[in-house]
C-alpha positions as CSV (number, residue, x, y, z in Angstrom):
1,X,-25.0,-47.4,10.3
2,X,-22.0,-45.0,11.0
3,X,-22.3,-41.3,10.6
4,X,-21.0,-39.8,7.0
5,X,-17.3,-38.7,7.6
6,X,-17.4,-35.0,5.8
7,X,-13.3,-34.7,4.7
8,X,-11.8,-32.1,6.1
9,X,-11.0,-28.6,3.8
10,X,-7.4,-28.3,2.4
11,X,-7.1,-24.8,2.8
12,X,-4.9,-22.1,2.0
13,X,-4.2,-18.0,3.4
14,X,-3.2,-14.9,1.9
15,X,-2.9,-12.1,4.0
16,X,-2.4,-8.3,4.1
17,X,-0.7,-7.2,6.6
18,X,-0.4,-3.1,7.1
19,X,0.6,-1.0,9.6
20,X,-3.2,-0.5,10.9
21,X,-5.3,-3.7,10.2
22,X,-4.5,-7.3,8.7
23,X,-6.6,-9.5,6.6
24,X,-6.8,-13.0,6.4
25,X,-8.8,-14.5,3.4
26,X,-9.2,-18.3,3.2
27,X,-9.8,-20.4,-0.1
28,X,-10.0,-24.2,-0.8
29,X,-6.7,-25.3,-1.9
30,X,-8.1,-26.2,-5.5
31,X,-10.4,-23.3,-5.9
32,X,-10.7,-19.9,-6.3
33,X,-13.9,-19.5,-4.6
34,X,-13.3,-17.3,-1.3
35,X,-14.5,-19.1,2.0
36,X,-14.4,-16.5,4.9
37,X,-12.2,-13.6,5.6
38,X,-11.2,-12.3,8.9
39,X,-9.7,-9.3,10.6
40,X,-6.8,-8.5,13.2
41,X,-4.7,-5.7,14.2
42,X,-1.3,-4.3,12.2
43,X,2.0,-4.4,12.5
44,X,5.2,-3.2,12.6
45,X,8.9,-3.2,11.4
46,X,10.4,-6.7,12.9
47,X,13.4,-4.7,13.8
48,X,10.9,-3.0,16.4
49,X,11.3,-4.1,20.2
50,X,7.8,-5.1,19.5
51,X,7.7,-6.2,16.0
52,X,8.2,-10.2,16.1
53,X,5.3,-10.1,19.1
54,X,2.7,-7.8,16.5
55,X,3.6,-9.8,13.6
56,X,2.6,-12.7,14.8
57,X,-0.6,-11.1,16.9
58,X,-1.5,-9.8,13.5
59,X,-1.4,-13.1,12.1
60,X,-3.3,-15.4,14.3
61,X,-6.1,-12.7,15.0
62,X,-6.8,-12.1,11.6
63,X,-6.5,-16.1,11.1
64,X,-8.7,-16.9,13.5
65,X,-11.4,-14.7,13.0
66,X,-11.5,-15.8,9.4
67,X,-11.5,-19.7,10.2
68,X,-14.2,-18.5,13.3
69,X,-16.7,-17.8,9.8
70,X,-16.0,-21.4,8.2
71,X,-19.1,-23.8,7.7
72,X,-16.7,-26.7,8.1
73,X,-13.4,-28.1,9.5
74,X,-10.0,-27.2,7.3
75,X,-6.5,-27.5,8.0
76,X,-4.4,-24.6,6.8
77,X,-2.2,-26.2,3.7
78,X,-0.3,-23.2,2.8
79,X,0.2,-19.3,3.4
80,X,1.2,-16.2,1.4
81,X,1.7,-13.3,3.4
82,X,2.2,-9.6,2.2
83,X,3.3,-7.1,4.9
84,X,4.3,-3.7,5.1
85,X,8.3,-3.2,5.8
86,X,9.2,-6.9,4.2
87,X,12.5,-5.9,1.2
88,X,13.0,-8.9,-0.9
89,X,15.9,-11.0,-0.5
90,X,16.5,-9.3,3.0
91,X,17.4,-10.6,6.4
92,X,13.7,-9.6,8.0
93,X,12.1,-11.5,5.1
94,X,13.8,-14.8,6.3
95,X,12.8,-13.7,9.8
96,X,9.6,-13.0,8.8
97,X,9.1,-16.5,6.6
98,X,10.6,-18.2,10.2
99,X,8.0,-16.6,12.2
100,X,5.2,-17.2,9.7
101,X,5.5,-20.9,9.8
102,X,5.8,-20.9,13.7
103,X,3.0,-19.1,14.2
104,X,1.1,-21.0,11.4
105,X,2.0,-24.5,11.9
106,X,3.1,-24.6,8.6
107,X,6.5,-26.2,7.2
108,X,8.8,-23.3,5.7
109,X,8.4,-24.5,2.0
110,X,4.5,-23.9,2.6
111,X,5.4,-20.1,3.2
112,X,5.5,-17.2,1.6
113,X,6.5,-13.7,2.9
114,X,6.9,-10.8,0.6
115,X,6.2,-7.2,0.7
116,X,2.4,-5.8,0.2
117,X,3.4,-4.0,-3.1
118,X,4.2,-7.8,-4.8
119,X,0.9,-9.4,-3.5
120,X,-0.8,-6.2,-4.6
121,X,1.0,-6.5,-8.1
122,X,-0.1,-10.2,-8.3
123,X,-4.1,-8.8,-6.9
124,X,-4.4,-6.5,-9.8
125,X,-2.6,-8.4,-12.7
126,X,-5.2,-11.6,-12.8
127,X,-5.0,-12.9,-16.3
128,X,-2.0,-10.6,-17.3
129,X,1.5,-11.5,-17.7
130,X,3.0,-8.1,-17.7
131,X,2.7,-4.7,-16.2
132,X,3.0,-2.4,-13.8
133,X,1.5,-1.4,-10.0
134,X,1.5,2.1,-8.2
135,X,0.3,2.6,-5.4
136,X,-0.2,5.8,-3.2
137,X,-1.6,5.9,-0.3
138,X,-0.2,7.2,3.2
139,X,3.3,6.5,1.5
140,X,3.9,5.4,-2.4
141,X,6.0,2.8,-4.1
142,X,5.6,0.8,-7.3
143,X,6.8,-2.1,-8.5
144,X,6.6,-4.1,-12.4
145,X,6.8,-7.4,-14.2
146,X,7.2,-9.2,-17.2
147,X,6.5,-11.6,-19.0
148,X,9.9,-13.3,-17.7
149,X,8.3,-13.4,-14.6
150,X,11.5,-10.4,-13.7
151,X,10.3,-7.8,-11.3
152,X,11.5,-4.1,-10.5
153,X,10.4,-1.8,-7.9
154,X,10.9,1.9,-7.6
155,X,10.4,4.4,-4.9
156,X,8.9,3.5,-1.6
157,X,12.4,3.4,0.8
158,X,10.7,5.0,3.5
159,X,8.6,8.3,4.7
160,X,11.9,10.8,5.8
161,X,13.7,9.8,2.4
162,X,11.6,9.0,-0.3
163,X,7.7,9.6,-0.2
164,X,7.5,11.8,-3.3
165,X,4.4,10.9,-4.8
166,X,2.0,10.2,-1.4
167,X,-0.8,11.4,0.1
168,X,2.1,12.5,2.9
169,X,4.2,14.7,0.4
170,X,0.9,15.9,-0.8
171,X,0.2,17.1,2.8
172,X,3.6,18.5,3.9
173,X,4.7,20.0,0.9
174,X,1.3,21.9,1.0
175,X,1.9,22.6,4.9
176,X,5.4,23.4,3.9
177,X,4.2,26.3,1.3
178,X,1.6,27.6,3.9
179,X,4.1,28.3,6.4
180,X,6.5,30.3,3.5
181,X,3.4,32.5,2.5
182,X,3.0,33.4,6.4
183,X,6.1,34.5,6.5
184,X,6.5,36.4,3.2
185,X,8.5,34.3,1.4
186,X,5.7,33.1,-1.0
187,X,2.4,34.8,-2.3
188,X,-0.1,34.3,-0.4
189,X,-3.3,32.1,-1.4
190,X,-6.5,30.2,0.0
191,X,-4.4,27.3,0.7
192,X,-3.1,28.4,3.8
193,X,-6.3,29.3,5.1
194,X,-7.9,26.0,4.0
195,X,-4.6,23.8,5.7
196,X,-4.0,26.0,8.7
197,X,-8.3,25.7,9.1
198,X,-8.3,22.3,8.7
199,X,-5.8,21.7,11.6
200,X,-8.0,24.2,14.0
201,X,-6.2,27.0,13.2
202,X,-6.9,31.0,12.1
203,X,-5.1,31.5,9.3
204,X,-4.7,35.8,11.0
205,X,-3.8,34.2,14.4
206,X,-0.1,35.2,15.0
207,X,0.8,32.0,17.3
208,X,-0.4,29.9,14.4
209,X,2.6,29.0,13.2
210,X,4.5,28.3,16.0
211,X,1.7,25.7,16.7
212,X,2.3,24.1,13.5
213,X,5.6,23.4,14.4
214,X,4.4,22.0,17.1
215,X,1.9,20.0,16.2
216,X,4.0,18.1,13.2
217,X,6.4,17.0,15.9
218,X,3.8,15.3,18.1
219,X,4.5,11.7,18.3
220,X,0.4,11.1,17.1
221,X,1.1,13.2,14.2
222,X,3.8,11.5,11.9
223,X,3.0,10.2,8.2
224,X,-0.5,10.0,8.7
225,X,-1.1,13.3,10.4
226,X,1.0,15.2,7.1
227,X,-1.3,12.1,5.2
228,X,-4.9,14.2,6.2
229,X,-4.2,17.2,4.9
230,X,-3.5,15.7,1.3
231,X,-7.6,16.3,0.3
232,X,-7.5,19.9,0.8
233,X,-4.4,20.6,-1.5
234,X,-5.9,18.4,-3.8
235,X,-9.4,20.1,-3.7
236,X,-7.1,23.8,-3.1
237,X,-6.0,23.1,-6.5
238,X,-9.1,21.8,-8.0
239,X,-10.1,24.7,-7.6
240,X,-7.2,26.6,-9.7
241,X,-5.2,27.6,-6.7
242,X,-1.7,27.8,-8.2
243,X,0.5,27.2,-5.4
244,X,-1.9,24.2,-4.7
245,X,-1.7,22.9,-8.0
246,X,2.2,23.0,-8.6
247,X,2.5,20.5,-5.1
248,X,0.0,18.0,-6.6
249,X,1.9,18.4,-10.2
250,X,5.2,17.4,-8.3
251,X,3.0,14.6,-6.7
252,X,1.9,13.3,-9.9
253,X,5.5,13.7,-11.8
254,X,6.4,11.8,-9.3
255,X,4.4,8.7,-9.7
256,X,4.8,8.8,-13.6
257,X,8.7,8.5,-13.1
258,X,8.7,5.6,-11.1
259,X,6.2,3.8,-13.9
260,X,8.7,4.9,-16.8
261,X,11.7,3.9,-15.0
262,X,10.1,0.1,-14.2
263,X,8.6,0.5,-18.3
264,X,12.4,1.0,-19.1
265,X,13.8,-1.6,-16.8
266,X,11.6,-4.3,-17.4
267,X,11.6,-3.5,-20.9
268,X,7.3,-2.9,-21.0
269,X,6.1,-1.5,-24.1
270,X,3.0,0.4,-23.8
271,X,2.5,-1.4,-20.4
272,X,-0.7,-1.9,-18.1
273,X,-0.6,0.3,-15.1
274,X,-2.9,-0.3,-12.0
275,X,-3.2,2.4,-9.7
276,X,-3.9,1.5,-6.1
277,X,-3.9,3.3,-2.8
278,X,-6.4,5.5,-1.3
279,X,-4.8,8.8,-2.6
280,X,-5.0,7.5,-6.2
281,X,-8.4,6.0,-5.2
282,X,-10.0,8.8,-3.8
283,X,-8.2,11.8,-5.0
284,X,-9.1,12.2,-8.7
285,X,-6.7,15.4,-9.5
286,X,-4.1,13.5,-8.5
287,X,-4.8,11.0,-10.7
288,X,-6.0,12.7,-14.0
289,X,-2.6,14.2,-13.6
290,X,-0.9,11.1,-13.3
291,X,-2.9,9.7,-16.9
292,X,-1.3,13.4,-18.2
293,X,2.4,12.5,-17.1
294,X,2.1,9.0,-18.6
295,X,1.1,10.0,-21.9
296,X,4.7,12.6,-21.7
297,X,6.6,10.2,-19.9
298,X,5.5,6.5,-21.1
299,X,3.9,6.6,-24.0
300,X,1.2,4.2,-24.6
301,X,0.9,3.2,-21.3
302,X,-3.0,2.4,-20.0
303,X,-4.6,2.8,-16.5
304,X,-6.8,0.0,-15.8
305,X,-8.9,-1.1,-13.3
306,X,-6.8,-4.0,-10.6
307,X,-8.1,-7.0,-11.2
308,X,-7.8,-8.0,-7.7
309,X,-6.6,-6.6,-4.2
310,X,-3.3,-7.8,-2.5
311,X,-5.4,-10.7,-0.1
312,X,-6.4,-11.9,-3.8
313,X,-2.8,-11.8,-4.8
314,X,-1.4,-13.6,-1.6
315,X,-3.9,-16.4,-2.0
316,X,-2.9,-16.7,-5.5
317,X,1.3,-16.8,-4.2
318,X,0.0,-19.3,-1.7
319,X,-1.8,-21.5,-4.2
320,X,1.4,-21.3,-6.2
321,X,3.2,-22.6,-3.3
322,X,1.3,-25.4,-2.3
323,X,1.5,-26.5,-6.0
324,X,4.8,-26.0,-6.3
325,X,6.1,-28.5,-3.8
């Protein structure tokens, strides 16, 4: 008697592809149940020298660590992929797309590259067929749909022109301020004490300064280094620090605007807002102030949990795709 034949899995991928880590989470092809999920490193603009080379090393680490966990033999069917840096309907998405289904053996039409803000959108809508994601994290940007299946996104164009809104603003703006109050150009307050402390500093030391600017310039420091200072504004005006609060107000006017002007655009009444990111996550000032703005700003509009993250959302684009064609 022959050995059973087991068929092999139809599967699919979506992945999340950041600047620091990627994830790759595998699915059968006609279900939603999650099979394995693997890890790899991030990546970069493709413009980069480096950034084809990363893009695909992100991709076939974070591929083959998750089919490494699999109980049984698949071949890959169809792949969403959400990545930092990728503008709709821009040449790097079609050179992303090109690379994607080199590197995955996959036929273009099996494909999908998009940004991480549109797989995050489709993670956190599930069952929805309208509304609204911001996220703020390192950097911010939000984008909207409805029921059209029309999408708009505001804010997000980059760190030097337009992070209003991020964990980064939150942390320059308040690094900004301590630097006026050293030099007499604002009242002084415990934030500078609690910043300038939290970057090894003395807040009576006279060089201080002069380190700070510096330190900000450092090539190590960037976006993320402006990024970890965000908690102690927040927790500075937690605890009714003035100069404090006024930077995360700004923060949180910030995000509110960019949900009101997708509400407008996409014509969303009362729309369902999911908040994502780690500063929106994690810093709860930031976001109580957010719920305050919306209520001024966009009237009707509810914060509500995501239904999903954006590896949920890129298996659900990839899943579309493979139906699709």
């Amino acid at each position: 008697m022959s050995p059973r034949t087991v068929p092999e899995l139809a599967l699919i991928a979506g992945f999340d592809a950041g600047q620091t880590h990627t994830s790759c989470r595998l699915s059968e092809a006609n279900s939603d149940v999650v099979l394995a999920e693997g890890q790899g490193p991030g990546l970069c603009h493709l413009a980069a020298p480096d950034g084809p080379s990363r893009f695909r090393r992100a991709l076939q680490a974070s591929l083959d660590d998750a089919c490494g966990q699999l109980k049984a033999q698949g071949q890959l069917r169809a792949a969403a992929i959400g990545a930092s840096g990728i503008e709709v309907g821009s040449p790097v998405q079609g050179e992303a797309q090109a690379l994607a289904s080199e590197t995955l053996g996959l036929t273009l039409p099996h494909v999908v590259v998009t940004g991480d803000e549109r797989t995050a959108l489709r993670g956190a809508m599930g069952h929805h067929q309208a509304g609204i994601v911001v996220i703020s994290g390192t950097g911010t940007i939000a984008v909207g749909r409805n029921a059209a299946g029309i999408e708009h996104r505001c804010a997000g164009w980059g760190w030097l022109l337009d992070g209003a809104g991020s964990a980064m603003d939150l942390g320059r703006d308040g690094l900004s301020l301590s630097l006026a109050m050293a030099d007499g150009r604002q009242p002084e307050s415990p934030l500078r004490a609690r910043l300038w402390a939290g970057l090894g500093l003395a807040a009576d030391d006279p060089q201080a300064a002069q380190a700070i600017k510096a330190l900000v310039v450092a090539p190590d420091f960037g976006p993320a280094g402006f990024a970890r200072l965000a908690p102690l504004v927040v927790a500075a005006a937690a605890e009714d620090d003035a100069a404090a609060a006024a930077v995360v107000e700004r923060s949180a006017l910030a995000l509110a605007r960019m949900v009101a002007a997708i509400s407008q655009r996409l014509e969303l009444a009362a729309p369902a807002v999911w908040p994502m990111g780690g500063a929106l996550k994690h810093l709860e000032l930031l976001r109580s102030r957010l719920t305050a703005n919306l209520e001024i700003l966009c009237p009707g509009a509810q914060l509500l949990p995501p239904a999903g993250d954006a590896c949920s959302g890129a298996l659900s684009l990839a899943r579309d795709c493979l139906n699709n064609t």
